[in-house]
C-alpha positions as CSV (number, residue, x, y, z in Angstrom):
1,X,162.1,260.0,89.2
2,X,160.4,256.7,87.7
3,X,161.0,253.4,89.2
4,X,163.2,251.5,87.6
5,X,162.7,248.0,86.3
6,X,164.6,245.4,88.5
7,X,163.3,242.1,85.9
8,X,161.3,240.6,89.3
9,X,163.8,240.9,91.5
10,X,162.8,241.2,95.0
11,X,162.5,244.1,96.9
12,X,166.3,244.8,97.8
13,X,167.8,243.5,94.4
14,X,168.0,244.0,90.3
15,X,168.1,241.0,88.3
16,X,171.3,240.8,85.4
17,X,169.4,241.3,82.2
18,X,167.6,244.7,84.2
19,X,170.8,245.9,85.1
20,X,172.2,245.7,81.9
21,X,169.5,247.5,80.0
22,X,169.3,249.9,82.6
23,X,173.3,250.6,82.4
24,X,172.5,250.5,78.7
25,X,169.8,253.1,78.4
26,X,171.7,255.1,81.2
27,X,168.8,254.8,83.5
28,X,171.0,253.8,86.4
29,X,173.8,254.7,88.5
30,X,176.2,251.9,89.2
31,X,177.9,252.2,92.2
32,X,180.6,249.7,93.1
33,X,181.6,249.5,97.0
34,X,184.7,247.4,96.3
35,X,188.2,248.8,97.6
36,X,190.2,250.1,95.0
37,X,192.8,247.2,94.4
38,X,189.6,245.3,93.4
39,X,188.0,247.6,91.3
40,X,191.3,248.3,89.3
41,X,191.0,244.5,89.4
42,X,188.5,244.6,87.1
43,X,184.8,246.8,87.2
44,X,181.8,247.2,85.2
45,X,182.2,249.7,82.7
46,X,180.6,253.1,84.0
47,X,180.3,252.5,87.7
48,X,181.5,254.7,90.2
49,X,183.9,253.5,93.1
50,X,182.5,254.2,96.8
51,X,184.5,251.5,99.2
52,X,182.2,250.2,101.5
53,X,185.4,251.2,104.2
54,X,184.3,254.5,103.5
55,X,180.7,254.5,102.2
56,X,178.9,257.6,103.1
57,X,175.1,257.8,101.7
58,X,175.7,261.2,101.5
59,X,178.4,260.8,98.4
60,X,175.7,259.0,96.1
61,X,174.7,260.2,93.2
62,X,171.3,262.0,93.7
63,X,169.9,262.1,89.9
64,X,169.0,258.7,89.0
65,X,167.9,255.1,90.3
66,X,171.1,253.3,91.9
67,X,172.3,249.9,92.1
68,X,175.2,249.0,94.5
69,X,177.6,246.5,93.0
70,X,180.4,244.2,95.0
71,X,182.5,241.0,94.5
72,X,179.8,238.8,95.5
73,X,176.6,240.5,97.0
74,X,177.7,241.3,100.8
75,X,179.4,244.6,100.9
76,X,176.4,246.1,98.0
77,X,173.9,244.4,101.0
78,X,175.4,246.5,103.7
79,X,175.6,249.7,101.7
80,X,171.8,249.3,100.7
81,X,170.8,248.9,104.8
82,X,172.9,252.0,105.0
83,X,171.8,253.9,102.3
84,X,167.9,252.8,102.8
85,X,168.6,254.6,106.8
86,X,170.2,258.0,105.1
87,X,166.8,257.8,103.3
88,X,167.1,256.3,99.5
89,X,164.4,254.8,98.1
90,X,165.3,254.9,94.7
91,X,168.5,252.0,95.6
92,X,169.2,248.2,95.0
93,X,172.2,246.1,95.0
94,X,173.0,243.4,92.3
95,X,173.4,240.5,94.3
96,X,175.5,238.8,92.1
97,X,178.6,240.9,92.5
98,X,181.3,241.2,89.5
99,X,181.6,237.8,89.6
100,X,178.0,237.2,89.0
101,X,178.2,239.7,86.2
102,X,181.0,238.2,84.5
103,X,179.7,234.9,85.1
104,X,176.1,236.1,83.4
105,X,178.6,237.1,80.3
106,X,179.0,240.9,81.7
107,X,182.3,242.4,80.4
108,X,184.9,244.0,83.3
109,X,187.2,246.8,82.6
């Protein structure tokens, strides 16, 4: 599996224009650790709900680079710790959250 390009993020995170081509190109999965009252809220278009209330590393998609998503950037940060222990390399979080997405001009579905 290639790295993915994160735009210069640091180590843990993927910056907003990365995401976007990566969710673009299909070259990510996006996994959103909201609960489900958020996510039916509103979500990015082609994630995958995992509530953090729930989250088990083992339930991740295995077949391409992954980005945790959240409101804000705290629940994608715990997930990541976790997800990093089970032994993923291949994972970031978008620190932003959905409101950081829709605030970058992201659509939520």
């Amino acid at each position: 599996m290639q790295s993915l390009d994160r735009g210069g993020a640091n180590a843990d995170e993927i910056t907003y224009p990365a995401l976007a081509k990566a969710l673009r190109d299909g070259a990510v999965a996006l996994v959103d650790v909201r609960e489900q009252n958020e996510w039916d809220a509103g979500h990015v278009e082609g994630a995958v709900l995992h509530p953090l209330s729930a989250f088990d590393p083992a339930k991740l998609p295995r077949d391409k680079p992954i980005v945790l998503i959240c409101r804000s950037g705290n629940r994608s940060m715990t997930a990541l710790k976790a997800a990093r222990a089970a032994g993923f390399t291949e994972i970031w979080h978008y620190k932003g959250g959905a409101l950081g997405w829709a605030n970058e001009g992201g659509v939520l579905v």
